[in-house]
N, C-alpha and C positions, 0 to 999 in steps of 0.2 A: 433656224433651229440651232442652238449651242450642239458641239462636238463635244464627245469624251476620247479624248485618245486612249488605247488599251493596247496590249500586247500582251498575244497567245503564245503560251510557251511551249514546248512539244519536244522532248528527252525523246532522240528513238535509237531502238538498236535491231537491226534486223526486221525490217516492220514493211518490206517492201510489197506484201499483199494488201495491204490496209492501209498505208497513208496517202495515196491517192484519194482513198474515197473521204477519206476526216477532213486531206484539203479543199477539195470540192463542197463539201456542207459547210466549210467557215465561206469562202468566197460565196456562194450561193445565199446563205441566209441570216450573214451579219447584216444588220439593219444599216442606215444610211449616216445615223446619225454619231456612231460607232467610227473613228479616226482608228484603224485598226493598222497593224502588222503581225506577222508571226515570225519567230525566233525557234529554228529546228536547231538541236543538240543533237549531233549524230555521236551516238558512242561508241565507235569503232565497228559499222557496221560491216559486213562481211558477204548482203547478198544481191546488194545494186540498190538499199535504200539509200548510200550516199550520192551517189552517180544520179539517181532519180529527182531526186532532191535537189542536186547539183545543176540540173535543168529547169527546174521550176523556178531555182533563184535567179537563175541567169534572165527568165522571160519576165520574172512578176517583181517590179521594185519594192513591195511591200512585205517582200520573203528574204528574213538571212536565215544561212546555214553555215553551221561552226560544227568543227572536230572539237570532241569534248577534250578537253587539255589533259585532265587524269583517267580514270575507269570507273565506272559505274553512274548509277541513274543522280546516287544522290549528290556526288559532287558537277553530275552533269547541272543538275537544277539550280545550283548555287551560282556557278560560271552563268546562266542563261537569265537568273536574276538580275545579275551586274551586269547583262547587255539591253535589260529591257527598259525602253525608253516612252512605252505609254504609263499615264494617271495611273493607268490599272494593268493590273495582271491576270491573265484566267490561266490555267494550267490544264494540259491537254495531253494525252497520253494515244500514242501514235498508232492505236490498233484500235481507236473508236471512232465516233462519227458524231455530229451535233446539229441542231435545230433551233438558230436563234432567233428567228423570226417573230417569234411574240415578245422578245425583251423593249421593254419601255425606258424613256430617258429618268423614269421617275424610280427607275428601281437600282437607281445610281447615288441616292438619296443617302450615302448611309458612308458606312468606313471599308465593309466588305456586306454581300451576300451570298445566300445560296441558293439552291434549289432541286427538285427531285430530278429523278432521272428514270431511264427506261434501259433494265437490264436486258442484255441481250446473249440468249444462248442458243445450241444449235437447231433446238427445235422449235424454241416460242419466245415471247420476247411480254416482259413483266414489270409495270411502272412499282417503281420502289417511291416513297413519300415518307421525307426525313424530316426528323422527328424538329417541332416546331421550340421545344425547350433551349435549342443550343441559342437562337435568338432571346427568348426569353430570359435566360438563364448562364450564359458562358462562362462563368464562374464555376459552377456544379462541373459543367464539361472539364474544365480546365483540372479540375480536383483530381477527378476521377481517370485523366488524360481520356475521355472518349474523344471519338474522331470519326469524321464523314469523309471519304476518298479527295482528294484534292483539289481532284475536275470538279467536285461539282461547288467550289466559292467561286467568287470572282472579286477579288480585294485591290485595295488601292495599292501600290508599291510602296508609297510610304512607310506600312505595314513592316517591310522588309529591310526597311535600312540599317546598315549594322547587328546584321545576323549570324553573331558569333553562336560556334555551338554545331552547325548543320552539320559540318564535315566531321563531328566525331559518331554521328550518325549512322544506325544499319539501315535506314528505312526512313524517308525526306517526308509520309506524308501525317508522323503524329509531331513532326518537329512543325510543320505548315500550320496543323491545328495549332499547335500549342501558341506558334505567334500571335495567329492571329483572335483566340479566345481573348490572350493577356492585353495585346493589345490596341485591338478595336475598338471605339467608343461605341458602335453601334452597328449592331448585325443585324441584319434582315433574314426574313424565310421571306422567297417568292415562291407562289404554288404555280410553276410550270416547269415542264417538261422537256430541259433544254439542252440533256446529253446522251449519248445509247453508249451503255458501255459494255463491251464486250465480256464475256465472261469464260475464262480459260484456265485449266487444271493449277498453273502457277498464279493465277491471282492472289491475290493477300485479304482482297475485301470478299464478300460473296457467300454464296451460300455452299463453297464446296468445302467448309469443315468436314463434313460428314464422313468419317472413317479415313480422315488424311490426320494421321497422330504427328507426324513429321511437319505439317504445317501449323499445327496447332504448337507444335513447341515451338516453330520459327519465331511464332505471336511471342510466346513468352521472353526468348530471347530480347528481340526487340522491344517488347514493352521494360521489361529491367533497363536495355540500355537507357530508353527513353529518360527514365527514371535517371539513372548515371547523368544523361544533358541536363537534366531541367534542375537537379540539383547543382551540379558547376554552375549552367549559365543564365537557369531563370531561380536564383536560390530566393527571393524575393515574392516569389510565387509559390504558395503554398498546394500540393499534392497530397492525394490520401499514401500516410506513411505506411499503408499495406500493400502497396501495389508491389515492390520488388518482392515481397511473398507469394502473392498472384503469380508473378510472373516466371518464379522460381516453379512453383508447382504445375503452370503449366508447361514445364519443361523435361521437367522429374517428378512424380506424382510421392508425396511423402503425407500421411494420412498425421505428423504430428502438427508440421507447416501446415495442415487444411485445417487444423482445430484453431491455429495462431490467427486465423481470416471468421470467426466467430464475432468478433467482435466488429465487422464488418460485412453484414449480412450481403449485400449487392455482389459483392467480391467470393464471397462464399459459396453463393450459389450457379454465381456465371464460371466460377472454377472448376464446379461439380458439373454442372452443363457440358461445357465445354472438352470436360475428359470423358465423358460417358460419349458425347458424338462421337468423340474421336477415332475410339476404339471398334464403332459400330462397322460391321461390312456395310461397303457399299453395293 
């Protein structure tokens, strides 16, 4: 059976109740045919994720771990890019867990893929099933900069080479979409269920908008800066010219900005959405 070599990537900061159990499901239920390692970024941990970490590399040759050279997740990911030496990359976030047991060598077929996942929160746990257009259609995505969490592609590195742009970045995973819409030939949906992702009050993705107005502007910040990258560095790639309006209002709500997003009904109405959750008590 032909190998794919891959390398799991894994940013962690403080993660020392959780990444025991995410390294035990990669070694457990990566398939055979998978030439894998994993690459942990510790970003300055503080509570014995490094030290824990710092033992598992010493016993498992298929484990490095690196001090992030600067601070934060997003310049962590960029250092941990330029270390990784499998065909592929999957990105993995140090307080989840995974199930790759059903992956086939045939769904390696492409430039990147993805797949759904299984949210997990304190009390029940909820298969999410993502939406099959971004394969269809990565262009529309790319316009509108939507995006699916990070963890759940699994893309070729090639993908990544000379990826200027990351480091002026608040937030690594609409810069990850954007690469890889613009420059994939070919993206797949696979329909399985290959990641549990944890779900916690600081998440970014999830369903805890609801009455967090303080996250809902973090969004908009981040989406404008988005906008700022992809005009410097993908200016060749064309964006809906209303999103730094979007992203203005959901930061500061101004009812003349929300008339300027009319002529952009999608934009319009996930604006209006998005500020009436926000505000709801939880």
């Amino acid at each position: 059976m032909n190998q794919i070599s891959i390398t799991f990537l894994c940013c962690v900061k403080n993660e020392i109740s959780y990444v025991s159990e995410l390294f035990d499901s990669v070694t457990n239920s990566t398939p055979g045919f998978l030439d894998w390692d994993v690459i942990f970024i510790d970003d300055h941990s503080d509570d014995g994720t490094y030290e824990f970490l710092a033992k598992i590399s010493s016993k498992h040759n298929r484990v490095s771990l690196f001090r992030n050279q600067a601070n934060g997740k997003v310049l962590g990911t960029k250092m941990g890019i330029h270390l990784a030496k499998g065909e592929w990359i999957k990105f993995l976030d140090g307080d989840d867990y995974v199930s790759f047991n059903s992956l086939s060598i045939d769904d390696f077929n492409c430039d990147a893929f993805y797949h759904d996942y299984i949210r997990v929160n304190k009390s029940n746990q909820e298969v999410v099933h993502l939406s099959k257009s971004l394969a269809r259609n990565p262009k529309s995505w790319k316009f509108e900069l939507r995006s699916i969490p990070k963890a759940m592609y699994f893309s070729k590195k090639s993908l990544f080479l000379d990826i200027k742009g990351l480091e002026d970045c608040l937030f690594e995973d609409l810069f990850i979409n954007q690469i890889i819409q613009i420059r994939a030939k070919k993206i797949k949906k696979i329909n399985k269920n290959l990641y549990f992702y944890r779900q916690h009050q600081e998440n970014y993705y999830g369903d805890s908008f609801f009455g967090n107005r303080p996250k809902v502007q973090r969004m908009g910040r981040r989406i404008c800066n988005m906008v700022r990258v992809a005009e410097k560095h993908f200016h060749k790639s064309k964006i809906n010219p209303k999103l730094n309006v979007y992203g203005k209002i959901l930061q500061d709500f101004s009812f003349v900005q929300l008339m300027l997003l009319l002529s952009s009904p999608k934009l319009f109405l996930k604006a209006i959405y998005y500020l009436l959750i926000s505000f709801k008590k939880s």
